[in-house]
Backbone as a printed PyTorch tensor [residue, N CA C, xyz], in Angstrom:
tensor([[[ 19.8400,   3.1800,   2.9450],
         [ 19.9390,   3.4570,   1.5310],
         [ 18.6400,   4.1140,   1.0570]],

        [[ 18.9650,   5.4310,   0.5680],
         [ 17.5750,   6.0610,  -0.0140],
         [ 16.8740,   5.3520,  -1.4990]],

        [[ 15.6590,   5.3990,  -1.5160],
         [ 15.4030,   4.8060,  -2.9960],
         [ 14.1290,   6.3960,  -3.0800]],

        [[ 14.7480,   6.4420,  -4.7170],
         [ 13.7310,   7.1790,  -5.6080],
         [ 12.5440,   6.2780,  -6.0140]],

        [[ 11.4490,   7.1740,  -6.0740],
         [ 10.0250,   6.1360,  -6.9290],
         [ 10.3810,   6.4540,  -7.9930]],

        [[ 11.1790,   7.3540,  -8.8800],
         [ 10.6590,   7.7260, -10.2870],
         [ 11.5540,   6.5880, -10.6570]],

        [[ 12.7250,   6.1310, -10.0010],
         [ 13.6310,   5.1370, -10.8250],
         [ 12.6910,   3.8380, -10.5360]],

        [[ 11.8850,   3.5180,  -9.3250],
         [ 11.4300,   2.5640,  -9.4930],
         [ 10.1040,   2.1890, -10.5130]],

        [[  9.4120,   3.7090, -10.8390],
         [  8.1490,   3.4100, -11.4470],
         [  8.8690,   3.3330, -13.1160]],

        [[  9.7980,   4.1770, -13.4910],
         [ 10.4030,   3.6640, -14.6940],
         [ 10.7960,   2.4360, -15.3690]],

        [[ 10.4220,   1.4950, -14.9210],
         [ 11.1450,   0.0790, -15.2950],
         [  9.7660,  -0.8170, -15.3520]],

        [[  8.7670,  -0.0470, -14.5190],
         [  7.3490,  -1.0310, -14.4030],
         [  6.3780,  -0.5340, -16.1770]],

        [[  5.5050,  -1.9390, -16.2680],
         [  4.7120,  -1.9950, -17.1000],
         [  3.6760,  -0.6140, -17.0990]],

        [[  3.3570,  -0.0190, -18.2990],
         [  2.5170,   1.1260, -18.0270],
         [  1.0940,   1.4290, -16.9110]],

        [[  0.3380,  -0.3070, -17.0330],
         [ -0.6290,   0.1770, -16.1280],
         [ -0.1470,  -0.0470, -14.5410]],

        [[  0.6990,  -0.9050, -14.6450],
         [  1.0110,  -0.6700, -13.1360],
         [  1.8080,   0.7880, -12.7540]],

        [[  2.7980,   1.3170, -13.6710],
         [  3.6430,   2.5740, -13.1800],
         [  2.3530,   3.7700, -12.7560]],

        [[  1.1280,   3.4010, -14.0830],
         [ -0.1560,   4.7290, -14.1940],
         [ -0.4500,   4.9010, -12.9050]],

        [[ -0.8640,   3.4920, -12.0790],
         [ -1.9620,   3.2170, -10.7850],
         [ -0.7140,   3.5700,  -9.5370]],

        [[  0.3140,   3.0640,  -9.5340],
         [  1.1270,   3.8720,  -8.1020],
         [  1.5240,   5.1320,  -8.4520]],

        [[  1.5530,   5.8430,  -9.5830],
         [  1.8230,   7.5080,  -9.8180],
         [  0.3410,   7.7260,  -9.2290]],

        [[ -0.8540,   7.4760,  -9.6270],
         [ -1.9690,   8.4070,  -8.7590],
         [ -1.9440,   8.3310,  -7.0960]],

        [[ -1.4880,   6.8490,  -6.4100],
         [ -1.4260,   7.4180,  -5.4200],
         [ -0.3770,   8.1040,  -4.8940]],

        [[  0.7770,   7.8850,  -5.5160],
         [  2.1940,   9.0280,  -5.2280],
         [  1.3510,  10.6450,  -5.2490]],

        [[  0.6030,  11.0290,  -6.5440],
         [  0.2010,  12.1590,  -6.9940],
         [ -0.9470,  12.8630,  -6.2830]],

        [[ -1.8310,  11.8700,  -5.4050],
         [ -3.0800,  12.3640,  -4.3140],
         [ -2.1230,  11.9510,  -2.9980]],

        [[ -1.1980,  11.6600,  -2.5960],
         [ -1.1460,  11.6680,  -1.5620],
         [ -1.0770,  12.8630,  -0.5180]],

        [[ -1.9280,  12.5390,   0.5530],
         [ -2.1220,  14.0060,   1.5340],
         [ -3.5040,  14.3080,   1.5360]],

        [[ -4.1700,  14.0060,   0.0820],
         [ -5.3690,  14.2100,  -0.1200],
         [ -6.4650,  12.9870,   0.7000]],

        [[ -7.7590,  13.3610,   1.0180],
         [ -9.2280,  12.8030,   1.5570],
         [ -9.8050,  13.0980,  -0.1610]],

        [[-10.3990,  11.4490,  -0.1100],
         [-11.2950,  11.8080,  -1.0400],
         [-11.9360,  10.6010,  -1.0990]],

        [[-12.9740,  10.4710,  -2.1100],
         [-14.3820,   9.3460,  -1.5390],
         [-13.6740,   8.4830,  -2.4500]],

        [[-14.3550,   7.0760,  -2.6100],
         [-13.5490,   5.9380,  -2.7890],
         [-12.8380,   6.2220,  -4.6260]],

        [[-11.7370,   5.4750,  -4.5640],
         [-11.0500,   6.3250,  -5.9880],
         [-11.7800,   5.2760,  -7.3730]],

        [[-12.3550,   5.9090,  -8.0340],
         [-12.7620,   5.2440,  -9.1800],
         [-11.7320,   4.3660,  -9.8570]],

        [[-12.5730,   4.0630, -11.1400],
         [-11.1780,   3.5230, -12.2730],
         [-10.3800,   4.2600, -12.6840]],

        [[ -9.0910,   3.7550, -13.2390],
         [ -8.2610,   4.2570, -13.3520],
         [ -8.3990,   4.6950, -15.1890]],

        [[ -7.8460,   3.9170, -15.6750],
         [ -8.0720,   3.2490, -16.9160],
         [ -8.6180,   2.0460, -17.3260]],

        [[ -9.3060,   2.2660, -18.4370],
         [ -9.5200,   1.4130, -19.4010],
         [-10.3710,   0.1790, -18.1700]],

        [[-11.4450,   0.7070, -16.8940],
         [-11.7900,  -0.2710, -16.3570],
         [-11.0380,  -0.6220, -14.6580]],

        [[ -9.5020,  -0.3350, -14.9380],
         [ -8.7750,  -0.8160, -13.8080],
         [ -8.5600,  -0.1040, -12.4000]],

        [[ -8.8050,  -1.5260, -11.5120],
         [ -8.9260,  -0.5740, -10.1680],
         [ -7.6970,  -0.5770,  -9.4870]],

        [[ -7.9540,   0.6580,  -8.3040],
         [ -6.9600,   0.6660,  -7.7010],
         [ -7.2740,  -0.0530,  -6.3690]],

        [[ -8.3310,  -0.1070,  -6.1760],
         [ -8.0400,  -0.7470,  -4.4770],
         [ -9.3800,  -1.8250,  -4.3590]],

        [[ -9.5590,  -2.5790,  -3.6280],
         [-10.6320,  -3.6130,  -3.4280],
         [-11.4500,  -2.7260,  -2.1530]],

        [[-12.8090,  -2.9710,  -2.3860],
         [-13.5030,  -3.1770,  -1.4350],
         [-13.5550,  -4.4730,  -0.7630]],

        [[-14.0060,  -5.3890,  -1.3130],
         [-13.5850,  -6.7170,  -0.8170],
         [-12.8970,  -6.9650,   0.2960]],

        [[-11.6600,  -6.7680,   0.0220],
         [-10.7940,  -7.3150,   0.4280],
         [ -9.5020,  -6.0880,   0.7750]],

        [[ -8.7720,  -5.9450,   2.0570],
         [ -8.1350,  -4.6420,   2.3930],
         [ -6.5340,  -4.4780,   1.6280]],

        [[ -6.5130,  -6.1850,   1.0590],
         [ -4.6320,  -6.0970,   0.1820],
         [ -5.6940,  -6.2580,  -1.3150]],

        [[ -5.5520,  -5.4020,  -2.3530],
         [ -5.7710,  -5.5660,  -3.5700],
         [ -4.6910,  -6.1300,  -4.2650]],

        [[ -4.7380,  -7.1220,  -5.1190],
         [ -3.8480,  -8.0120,  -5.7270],
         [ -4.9300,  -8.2300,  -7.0530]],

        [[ -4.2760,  -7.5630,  -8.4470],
         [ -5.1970,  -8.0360,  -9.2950],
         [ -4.4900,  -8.8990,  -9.7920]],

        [[ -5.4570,  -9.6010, -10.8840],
         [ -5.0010, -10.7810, -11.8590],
         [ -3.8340, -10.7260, -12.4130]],

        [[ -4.0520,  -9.5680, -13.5350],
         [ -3.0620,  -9.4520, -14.1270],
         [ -1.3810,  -9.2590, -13.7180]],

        [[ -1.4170,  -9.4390, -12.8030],
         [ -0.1610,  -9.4980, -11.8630],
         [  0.9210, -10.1050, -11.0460]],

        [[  2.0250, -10.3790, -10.4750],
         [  1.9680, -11.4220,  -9.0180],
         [  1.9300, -10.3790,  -8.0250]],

        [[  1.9890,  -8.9850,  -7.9000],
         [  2.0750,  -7.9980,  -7.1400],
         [  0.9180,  -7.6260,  -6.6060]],

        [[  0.8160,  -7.2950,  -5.3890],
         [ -0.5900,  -6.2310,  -4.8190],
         [ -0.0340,  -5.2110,  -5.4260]],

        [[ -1.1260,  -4.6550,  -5.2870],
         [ -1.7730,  -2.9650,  -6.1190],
         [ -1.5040,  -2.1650,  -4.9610]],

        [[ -2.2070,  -2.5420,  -3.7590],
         [ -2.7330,  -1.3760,  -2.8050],
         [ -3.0860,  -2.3890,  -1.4360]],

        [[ -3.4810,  -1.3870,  -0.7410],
         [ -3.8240,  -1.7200,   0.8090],
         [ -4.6410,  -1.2590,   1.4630]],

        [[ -5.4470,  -1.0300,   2.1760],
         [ -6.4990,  -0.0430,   2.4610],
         [ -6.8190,  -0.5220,   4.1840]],

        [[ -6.6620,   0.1810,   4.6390],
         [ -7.2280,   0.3230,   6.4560],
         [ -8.1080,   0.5030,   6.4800]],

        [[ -9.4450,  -0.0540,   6.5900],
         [-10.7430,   0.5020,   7.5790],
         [-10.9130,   1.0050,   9.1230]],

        [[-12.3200,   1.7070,   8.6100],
         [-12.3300,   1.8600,  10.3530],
         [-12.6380,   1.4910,  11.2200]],

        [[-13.4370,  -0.1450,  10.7070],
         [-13.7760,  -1.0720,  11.9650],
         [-13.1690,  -2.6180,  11.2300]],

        [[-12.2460,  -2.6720,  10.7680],
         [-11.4190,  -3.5580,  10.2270],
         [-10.9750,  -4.6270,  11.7670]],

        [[-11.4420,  -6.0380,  11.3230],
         [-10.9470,  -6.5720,  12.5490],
         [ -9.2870,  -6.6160,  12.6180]],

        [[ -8.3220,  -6.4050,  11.5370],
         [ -7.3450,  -5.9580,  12.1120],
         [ -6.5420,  -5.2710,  12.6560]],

        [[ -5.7080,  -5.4730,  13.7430],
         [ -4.7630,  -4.6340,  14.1440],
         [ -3.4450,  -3.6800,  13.7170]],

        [[ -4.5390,  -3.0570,  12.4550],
         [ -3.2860,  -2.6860,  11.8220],
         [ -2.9990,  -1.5010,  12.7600]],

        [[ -1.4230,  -0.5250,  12.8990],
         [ -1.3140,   0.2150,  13.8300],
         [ -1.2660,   1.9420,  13.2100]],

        [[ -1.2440,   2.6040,  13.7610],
         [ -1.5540,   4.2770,  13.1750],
         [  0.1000,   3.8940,  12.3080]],

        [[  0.0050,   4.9310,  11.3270],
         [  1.0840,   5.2040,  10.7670],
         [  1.7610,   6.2530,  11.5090]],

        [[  3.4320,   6.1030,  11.3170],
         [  4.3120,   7.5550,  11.9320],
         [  5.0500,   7.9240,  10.8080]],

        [[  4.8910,   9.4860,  10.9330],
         [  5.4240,  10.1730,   9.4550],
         [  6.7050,  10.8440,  10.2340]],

        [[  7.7890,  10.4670,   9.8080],
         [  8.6920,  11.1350,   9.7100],
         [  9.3080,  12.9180,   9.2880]],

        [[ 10.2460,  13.4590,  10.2270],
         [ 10.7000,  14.7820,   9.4570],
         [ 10.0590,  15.2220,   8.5330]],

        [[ 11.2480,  14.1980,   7.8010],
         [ 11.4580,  14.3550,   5.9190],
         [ 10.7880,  13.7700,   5.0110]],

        [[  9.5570,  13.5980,   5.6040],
         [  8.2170,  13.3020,   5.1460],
         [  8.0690,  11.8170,   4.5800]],

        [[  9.3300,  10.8410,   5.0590],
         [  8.8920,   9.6820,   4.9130],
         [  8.0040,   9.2520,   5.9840]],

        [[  7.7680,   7.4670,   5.8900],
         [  6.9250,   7.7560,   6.5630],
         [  6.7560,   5.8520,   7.3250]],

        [[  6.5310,   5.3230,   8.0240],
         [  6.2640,   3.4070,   8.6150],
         [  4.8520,   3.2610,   8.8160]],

        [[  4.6690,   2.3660,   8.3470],
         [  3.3340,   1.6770,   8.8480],
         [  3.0100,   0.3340,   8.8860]],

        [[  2.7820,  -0.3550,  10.1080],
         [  2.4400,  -2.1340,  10.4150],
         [  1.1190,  -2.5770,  10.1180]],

        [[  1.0380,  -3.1190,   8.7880],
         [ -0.3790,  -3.1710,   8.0930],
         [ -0.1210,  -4.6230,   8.4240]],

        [[ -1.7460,  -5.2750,   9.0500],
         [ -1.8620,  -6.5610,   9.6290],
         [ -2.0360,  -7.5390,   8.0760]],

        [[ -1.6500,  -8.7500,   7.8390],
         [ -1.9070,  -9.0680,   6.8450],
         [ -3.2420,  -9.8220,   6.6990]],

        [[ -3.9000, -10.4330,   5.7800],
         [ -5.2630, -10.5690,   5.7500],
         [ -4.7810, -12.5080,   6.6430]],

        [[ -6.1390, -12.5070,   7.4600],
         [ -5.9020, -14.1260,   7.7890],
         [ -5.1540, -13.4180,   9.3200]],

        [[ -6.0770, -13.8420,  10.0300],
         [ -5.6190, -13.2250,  11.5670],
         [ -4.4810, -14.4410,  11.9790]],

        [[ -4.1880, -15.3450,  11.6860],
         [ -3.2220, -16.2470,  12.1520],
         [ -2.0940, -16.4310,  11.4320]],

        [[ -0.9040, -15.2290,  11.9260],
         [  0.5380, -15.3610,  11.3760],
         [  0.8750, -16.6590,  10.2770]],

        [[  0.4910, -17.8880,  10.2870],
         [  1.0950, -18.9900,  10.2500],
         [  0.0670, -19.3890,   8.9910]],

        [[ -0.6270, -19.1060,   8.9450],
         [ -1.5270, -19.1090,   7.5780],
         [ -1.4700, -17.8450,   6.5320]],

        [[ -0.3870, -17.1110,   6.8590],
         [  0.1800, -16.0940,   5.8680],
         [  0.1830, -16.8420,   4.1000]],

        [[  0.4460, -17.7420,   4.0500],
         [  0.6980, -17.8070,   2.9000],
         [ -0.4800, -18.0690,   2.0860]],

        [[ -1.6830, -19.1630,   3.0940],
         [ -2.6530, -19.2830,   2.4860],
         [ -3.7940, -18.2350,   1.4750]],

        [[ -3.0630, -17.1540,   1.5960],
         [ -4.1300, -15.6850,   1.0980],
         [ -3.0980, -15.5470,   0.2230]],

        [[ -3.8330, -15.6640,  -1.1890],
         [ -3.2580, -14.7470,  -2.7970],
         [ -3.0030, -13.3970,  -2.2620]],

        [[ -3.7210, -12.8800,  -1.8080],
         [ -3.1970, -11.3100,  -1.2220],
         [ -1.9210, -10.8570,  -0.5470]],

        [[ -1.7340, -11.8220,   0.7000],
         [ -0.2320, -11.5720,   1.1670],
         [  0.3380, -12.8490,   0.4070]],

        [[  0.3710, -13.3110,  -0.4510],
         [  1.5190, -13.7570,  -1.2610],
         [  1.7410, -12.5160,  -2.2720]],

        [[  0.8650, -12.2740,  -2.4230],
         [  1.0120, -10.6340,  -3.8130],
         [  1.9560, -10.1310,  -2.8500]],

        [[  1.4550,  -9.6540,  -1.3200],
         [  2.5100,  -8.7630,  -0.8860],
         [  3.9300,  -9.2930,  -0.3160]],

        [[  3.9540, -10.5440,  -0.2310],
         [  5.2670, -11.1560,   0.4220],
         [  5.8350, -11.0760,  -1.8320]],

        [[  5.4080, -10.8640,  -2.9450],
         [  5.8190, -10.6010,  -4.0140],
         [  6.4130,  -9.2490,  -3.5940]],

        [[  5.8970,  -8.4160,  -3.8050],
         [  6.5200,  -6.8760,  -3.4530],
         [  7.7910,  -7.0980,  -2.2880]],

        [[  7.4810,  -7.6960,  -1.7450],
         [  8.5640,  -7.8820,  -0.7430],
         [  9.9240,  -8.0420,  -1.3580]],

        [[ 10.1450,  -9.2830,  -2.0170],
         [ 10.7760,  -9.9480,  -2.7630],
         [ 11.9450,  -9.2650,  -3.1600]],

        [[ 10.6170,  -8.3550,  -4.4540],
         [ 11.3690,  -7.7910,  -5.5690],
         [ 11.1210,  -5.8710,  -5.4630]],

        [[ 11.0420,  -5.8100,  -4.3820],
         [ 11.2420,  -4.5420,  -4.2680],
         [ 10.1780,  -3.7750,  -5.1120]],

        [[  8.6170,  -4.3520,  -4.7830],
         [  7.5360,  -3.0020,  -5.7040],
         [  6.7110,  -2.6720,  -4.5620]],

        [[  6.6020,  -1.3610,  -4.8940],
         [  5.7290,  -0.5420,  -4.2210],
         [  4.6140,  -0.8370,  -4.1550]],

        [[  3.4390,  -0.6220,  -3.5110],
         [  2.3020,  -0.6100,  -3.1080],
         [  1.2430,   0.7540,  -2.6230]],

        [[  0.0990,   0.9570,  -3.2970],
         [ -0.3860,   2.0080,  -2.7440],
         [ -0.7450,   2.0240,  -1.3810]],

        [[ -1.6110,   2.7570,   0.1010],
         [ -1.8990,   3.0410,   1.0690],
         [ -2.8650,   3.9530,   0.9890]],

        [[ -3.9800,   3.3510,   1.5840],
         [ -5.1750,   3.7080,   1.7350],
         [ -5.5570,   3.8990,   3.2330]],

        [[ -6.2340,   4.7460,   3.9590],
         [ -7.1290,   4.5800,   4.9550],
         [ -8.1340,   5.3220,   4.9680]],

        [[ -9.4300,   4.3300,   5.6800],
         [-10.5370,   4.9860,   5.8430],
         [-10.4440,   6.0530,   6.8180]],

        [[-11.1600,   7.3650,   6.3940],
         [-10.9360,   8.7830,   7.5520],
         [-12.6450,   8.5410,   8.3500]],

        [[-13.6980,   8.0860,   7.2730],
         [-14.7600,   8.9000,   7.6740],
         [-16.1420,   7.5540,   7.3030]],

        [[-16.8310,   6.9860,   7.9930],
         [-17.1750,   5.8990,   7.2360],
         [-18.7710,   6.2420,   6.2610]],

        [[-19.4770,   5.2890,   6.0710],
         [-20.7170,   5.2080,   5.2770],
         [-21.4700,   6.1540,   6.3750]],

        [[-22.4860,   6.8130,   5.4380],
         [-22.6460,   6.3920,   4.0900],
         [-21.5930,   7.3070,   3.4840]],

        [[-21.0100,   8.4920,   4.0380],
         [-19.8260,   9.3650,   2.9740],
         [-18.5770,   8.8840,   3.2360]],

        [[-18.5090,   7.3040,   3.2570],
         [-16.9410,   7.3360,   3.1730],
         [-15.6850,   8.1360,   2.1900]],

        [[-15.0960,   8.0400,   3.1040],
         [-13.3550,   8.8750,   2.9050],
         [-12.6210,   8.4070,   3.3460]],

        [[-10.8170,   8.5260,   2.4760],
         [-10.2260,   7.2610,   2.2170],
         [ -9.0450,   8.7810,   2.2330]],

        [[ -8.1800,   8.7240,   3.2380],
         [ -6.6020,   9.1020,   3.2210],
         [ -5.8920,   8.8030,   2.0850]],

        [[ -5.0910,   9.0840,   1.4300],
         [ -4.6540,   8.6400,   0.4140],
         [ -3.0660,   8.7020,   0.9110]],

        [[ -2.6250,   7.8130,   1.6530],
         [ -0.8150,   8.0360,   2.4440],
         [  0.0250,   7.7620,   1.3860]],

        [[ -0.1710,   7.7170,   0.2940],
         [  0.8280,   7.8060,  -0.7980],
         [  1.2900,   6.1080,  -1.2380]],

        [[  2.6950,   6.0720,  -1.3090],
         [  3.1640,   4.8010,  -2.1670],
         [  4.2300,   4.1740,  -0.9180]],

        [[  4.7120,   3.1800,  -0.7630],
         [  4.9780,   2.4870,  -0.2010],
         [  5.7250,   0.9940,  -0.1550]],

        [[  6.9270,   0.9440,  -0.2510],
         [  7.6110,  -0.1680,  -0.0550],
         [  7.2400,  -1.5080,   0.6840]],

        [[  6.9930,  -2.3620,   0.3960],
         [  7.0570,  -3.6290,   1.7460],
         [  8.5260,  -4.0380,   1.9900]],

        [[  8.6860,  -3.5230,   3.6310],
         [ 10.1060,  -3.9120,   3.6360],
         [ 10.5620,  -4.8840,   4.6900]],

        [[  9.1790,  -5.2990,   4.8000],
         [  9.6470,  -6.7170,   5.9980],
         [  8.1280,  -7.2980,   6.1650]],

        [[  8.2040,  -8.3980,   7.1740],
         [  6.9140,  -9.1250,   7.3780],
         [  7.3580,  -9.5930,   8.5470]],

        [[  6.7350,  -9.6910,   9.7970],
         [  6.9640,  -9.9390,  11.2040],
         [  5.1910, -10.2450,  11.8180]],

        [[  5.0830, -11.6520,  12.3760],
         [  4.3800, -11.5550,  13.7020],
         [  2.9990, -11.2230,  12.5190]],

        [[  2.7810, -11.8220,  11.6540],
         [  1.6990, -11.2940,  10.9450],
         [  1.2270,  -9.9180,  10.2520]],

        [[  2.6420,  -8.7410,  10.6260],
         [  2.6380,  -7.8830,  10.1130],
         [  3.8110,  -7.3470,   9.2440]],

        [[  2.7900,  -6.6510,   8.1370],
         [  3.8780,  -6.2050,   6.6380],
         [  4.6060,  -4.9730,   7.4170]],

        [[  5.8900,  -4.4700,   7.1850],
         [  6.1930,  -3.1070,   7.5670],
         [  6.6140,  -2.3220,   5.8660]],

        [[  5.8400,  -1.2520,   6.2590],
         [  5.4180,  -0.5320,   5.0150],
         [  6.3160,   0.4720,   5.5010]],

        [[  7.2340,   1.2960,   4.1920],
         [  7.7680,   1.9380,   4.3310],
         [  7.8280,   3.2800,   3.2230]],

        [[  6.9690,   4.0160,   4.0170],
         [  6.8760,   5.2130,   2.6240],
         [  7.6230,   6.2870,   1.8630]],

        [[  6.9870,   6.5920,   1.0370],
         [  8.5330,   7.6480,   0.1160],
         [  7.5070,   9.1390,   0.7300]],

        [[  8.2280,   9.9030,   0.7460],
         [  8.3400,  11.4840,   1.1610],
         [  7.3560,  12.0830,  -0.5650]],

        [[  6.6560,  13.2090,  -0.2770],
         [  6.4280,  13.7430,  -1.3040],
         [  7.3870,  13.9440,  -2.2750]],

        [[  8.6370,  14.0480,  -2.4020],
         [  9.6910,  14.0090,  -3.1030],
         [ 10.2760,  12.6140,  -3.5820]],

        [[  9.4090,  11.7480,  -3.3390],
         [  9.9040,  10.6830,  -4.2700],
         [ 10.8850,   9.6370,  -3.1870]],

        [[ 11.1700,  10.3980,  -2.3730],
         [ 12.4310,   9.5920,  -1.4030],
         [ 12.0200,   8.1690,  -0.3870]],

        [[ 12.4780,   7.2000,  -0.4710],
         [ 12.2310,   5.9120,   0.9590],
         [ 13.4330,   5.7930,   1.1880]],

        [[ 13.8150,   5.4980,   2.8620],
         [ 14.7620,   4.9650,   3.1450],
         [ 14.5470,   3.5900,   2.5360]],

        [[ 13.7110,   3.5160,   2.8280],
         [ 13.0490,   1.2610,   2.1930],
         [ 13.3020,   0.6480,   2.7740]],

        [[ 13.6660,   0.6070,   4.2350],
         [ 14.1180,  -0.5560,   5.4990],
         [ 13.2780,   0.4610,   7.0120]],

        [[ 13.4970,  -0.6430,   7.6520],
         [ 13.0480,  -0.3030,   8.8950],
         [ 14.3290,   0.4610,   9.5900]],

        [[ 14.0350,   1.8450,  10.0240],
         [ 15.3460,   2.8150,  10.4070],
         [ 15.1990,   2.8660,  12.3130]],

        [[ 14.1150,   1.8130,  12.7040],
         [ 13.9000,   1.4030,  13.8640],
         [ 14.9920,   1.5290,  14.6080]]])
């Protein structure tokens, strides 16, 4: 089943629809770490690689480093410019998944079907650079890993694993 982002970002609260349209809107693009958005609000944690803000039950975003002790795995882009990726969740032990506000934000997205931005580091300090892979479904959780499922520059996700 294909899903559109514009039907999904239509129904979300303004600052959340604002923050996944910029990374829908840079995706493809390298660029150094992304400032605020509005009014203060971020899009991605340094901290921490699942951003989950307050104001929310949803993660924001996700971000890969390049010496990240997890195993998260390369992304594969599809044809039709969708796109999978097995982002490790924070907490190296499957079974303590829940203990992290972060993958509960993302086992939230899971749930109820919200997108998430995708980040990876290209290039590190001191000029880090940050891939910007666009927006992204969580459409499963396995073995300690989220499977992320991306929309095509055109807005399009299958939104399941087409494995």
């Amino acid at each position: 089943m294909m899903e559109h982002l514009d039907l999904i970002l239509a129904g979300l609260p303004e600052q959340h629809r604002v923050a996944l349209q910029w990374f829908h809107t840079h995706a493809g693009e390298d660029s150094a770490w992304p400032g605020d958005l509005i009014e203060g609000m971020l899009l991605a944690s340094k901290a921490k690689g699942i951003y989950k803000p307050a104001w929310m039950p949803y993660a924001l975003s996700v971000r890969q480093s390049i010496n990240d002790p997890y195993p998260d795995r390369e992304p594969k882009v599809r044809p039709d410019g969708t796109w999978s990726y097995l982002y490790f969740q924070e907490n190296r032990d499957p079974n303590a998944r829940d203990s992290e506000y972060t993958n509960r934000g993302m086992m939230e997205c899971w749930k109820d079907r919200m997108p998430v931005g995708v980040l990876l580091q290209v290039c590190e300090r001191p000029r880090s650079r940050y891939r910007v892979l666009g927006v992204a479904l969580v459409a499963g959780w396995n073995e300690g890993y989220f499977l992320l499922e991306g929309f095509s520059p055109d807005g399009l996700s299958c939104g399941c694993n087409p494995r």
